[in-house]
Z-matrix of the N, CA and C atoms (Angstrom, degrees):
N
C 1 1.455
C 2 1.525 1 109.19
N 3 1.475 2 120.43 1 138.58
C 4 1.004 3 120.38 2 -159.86
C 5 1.675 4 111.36 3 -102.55
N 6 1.201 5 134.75 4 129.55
C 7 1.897 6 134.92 5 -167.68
C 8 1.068 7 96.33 6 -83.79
N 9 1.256 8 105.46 7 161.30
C 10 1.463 9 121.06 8 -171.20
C 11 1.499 10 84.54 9 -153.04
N 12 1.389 11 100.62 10 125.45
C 13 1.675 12 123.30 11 163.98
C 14 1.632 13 112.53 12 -125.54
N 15 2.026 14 112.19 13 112.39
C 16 1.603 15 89.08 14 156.64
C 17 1.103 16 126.34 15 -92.42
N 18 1.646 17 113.89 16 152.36
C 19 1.349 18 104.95 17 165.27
C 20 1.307 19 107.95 18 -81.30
N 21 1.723 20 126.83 19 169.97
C 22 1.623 21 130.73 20 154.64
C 23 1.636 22 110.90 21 -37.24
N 24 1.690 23 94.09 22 117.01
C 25 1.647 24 87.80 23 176.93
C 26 1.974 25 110.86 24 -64.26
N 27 0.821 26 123.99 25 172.75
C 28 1.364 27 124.86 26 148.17
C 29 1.353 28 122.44 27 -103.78
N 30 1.169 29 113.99 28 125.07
C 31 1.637 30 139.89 29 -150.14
C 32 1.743 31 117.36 30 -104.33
N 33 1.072 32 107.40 31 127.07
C 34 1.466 33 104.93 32 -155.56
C 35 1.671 34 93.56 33 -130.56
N 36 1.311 35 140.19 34 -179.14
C 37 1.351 36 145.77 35 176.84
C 38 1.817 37 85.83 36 -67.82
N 39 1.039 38 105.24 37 -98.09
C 40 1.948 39 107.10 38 -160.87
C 41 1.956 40 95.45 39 -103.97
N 42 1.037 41 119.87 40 10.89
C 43 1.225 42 114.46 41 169.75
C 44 1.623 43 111.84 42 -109.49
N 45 0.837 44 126.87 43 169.15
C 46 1.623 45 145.18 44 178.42
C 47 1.542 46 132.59 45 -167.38
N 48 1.257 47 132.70 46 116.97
C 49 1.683 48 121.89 47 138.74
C 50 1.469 49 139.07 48 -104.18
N 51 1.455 50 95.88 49 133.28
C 52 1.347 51 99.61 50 -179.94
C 53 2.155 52 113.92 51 -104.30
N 54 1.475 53 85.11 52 148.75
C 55 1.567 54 95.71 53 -174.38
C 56 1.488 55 122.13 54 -101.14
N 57 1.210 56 122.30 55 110.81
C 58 1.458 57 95.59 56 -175.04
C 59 1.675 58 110.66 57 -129.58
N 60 1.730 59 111.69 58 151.23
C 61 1.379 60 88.55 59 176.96
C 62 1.665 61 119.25 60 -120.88
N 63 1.238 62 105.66 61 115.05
C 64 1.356 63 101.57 62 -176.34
C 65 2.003 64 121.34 63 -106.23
N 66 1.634 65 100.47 64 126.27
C 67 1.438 66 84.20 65 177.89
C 68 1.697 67 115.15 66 72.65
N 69 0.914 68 119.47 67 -130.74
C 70 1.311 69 145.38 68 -176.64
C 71 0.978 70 127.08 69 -120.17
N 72 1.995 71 125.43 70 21.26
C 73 1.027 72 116.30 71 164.79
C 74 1.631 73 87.19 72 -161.60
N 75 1.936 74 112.24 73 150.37
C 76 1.352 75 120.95 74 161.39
C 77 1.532 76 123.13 75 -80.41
N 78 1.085 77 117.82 76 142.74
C 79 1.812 78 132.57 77 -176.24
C 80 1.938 79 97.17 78 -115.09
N 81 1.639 80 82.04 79 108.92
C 82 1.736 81 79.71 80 166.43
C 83 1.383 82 95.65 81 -109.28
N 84 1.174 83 106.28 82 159.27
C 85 1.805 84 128.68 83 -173.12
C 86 1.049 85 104.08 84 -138.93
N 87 0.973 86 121.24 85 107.71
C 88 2.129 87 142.74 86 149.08
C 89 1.817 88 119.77 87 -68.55
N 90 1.173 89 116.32 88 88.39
C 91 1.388 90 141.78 89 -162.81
C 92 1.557 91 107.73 90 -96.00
N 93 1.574 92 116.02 91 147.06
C 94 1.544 93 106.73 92 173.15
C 95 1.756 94 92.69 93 -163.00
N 96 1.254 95 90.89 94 152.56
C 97 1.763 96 108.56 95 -153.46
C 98 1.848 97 80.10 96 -98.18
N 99 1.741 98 84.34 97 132.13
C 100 1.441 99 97.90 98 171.79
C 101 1.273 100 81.54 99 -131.71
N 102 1.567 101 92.25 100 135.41
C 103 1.970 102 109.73 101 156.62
C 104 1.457 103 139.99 102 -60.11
N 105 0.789 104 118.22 103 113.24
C 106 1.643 105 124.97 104 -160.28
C 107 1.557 106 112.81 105 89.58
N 108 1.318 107 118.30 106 -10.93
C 109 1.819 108 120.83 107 168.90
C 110 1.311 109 105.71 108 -124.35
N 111 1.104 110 133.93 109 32.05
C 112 1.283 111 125.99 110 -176.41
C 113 1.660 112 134.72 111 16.45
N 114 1.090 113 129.07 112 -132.22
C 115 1.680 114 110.28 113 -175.15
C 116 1.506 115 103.53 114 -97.68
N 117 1.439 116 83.78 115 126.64
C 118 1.571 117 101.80 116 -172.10
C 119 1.729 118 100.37 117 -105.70
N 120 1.459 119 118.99 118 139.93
C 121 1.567 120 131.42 119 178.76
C 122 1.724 121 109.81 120 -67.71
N 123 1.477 122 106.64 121 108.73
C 124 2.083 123 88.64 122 -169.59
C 125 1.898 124 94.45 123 -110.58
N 126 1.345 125 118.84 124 4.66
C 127 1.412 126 137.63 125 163.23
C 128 1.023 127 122.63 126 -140.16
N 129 1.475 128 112.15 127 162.26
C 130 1.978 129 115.54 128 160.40
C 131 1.599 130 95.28 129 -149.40
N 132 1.155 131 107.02 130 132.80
C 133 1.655 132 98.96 131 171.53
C 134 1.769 133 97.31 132 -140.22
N 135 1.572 134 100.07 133 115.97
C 136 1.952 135 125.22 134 161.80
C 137 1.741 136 111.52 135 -71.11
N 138 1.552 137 88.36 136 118.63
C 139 1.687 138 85.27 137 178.56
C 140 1.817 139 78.95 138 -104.14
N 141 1.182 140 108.24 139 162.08
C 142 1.122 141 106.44 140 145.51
C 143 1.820 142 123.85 141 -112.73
N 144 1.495 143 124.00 142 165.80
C 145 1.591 144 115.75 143 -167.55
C 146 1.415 145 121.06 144 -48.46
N 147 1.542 146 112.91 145 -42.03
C 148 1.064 147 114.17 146 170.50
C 149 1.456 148 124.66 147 -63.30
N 150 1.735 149 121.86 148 -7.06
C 151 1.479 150 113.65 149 -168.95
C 152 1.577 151 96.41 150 -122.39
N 153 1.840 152 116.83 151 27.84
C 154 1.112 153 102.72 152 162.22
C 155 1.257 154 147.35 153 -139.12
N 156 1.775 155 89.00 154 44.57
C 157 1.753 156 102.24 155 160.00
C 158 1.161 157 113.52 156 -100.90
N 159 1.667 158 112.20 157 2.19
C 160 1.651 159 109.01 158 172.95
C 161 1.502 160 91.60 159 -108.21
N 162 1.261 161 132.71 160 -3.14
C 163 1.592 162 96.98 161 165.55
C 164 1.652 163 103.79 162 -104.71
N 165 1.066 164 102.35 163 -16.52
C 166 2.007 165 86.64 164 171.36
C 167 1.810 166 106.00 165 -63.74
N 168 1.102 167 103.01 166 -55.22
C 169 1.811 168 109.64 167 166.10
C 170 1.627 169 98.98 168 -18.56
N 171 1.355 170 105.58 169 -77.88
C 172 1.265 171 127.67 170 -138.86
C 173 2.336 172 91.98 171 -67.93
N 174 1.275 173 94.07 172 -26.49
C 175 1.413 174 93.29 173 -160.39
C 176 2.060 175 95.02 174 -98.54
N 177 1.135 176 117.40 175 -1.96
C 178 1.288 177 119.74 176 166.91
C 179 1.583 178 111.68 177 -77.90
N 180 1.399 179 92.72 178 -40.93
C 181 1.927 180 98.90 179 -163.97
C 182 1.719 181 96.08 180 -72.76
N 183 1.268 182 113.53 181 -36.84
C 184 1.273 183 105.04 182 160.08
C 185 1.302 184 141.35 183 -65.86
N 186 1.274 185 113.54 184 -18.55
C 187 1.473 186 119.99 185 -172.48
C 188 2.264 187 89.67 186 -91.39
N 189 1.161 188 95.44 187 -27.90
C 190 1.847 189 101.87 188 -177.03
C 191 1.927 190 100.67 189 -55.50
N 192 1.423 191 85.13 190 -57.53
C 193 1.558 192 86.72 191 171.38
C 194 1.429 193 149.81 192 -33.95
N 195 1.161 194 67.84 193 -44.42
C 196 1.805 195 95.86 194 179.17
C 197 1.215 196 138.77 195 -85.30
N 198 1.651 197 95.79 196 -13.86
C 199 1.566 198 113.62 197 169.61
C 200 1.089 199 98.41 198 -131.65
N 201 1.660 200 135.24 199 37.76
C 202 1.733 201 127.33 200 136.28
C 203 1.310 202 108.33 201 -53.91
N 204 1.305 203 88.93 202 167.54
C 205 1.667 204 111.75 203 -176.93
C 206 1.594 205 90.05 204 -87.17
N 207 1.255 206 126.03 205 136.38
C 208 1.472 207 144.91 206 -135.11
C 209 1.788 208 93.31 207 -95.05
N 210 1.678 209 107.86 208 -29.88
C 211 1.170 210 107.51 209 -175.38
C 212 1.788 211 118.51 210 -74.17
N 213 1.597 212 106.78 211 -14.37
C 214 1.082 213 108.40 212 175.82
C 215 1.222 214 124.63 213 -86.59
N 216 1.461 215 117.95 214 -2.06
C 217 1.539 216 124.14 215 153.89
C 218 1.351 217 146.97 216 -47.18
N 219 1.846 218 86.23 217 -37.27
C 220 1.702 219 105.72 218 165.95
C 221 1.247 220 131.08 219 -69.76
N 222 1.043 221 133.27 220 141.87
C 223 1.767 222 138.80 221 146.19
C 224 0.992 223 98.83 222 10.28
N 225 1.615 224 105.95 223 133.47
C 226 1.430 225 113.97 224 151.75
C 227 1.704 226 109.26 225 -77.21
N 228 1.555 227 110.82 226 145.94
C 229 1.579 228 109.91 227 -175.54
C 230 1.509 229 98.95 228 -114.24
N 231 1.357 230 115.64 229 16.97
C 232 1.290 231 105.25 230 156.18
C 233 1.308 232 127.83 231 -48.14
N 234 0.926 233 160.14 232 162.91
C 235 1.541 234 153.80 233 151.98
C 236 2.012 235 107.83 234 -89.44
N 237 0.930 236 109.09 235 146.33
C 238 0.939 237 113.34 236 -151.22
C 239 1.812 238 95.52 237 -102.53
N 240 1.475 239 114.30 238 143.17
C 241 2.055 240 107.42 239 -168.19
C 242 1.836 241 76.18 240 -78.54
N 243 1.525 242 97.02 241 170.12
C 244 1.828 243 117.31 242 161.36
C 245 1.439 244 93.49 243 -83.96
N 246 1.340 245 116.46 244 158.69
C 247 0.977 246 151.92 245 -151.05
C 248 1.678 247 91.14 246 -124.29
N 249 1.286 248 128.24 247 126.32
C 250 1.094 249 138.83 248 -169.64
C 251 1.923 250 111.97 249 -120.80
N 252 1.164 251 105.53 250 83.74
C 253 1.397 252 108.06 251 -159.48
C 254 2.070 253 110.50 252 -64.41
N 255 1.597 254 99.07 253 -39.02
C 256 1.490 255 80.72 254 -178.21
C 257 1.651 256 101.52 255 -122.84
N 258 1.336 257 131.93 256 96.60
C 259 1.018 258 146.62 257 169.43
C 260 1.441 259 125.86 258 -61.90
N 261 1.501 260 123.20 259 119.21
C 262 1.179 261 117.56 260 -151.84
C 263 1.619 262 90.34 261 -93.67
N 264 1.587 263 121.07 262 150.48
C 265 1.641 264 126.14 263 -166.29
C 266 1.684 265 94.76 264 -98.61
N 267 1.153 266 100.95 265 141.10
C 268 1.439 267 128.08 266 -163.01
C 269 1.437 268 111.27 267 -92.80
């Protein structure tokens, strides 16, 4: 028989995810409140154990992203040297 543990969903106005761990692999669920049907499932995504130090990885570098400083998004305004393809030896 297979366990089922939830974690605390995280709670949003009409959005939601819930975490759950079953077995040998976590089920995240992406939820959204419809009126008169209440929260309806509009994802499910199965990691399994082995695929989840590359998606915590994968979901850190994203969360890093997302709270850079906005200015580091832009162009570098360095100017860039020329590139000197046949260099005569000295």
């Amino acid at each position: 028989m297979k366990k089922v543990k939830r974690i605390l969903p995280a709670l949003g106005d009409k959005k939601k995810i819930d975490v759950f761990v079953e077995a040998d692999q976590v089920i995240v669920k992406f939820l959204t409140w419809v009126e008169g049907l209440g929260w309806q499932c509009q994802k499910t995504i199965k990691v399994d154990s082995d695929m989840m130090p590359d998606f915590q990885r994968a979901l850190s570098v994203a969360a890093r992203q997302l709270n850079a400083d906005p200015r580091n998004g832009k162009e570098s305004e360095i100017i860039p040297f020329p590139l000197v393809r046949d260099q005569e030896k000295f």
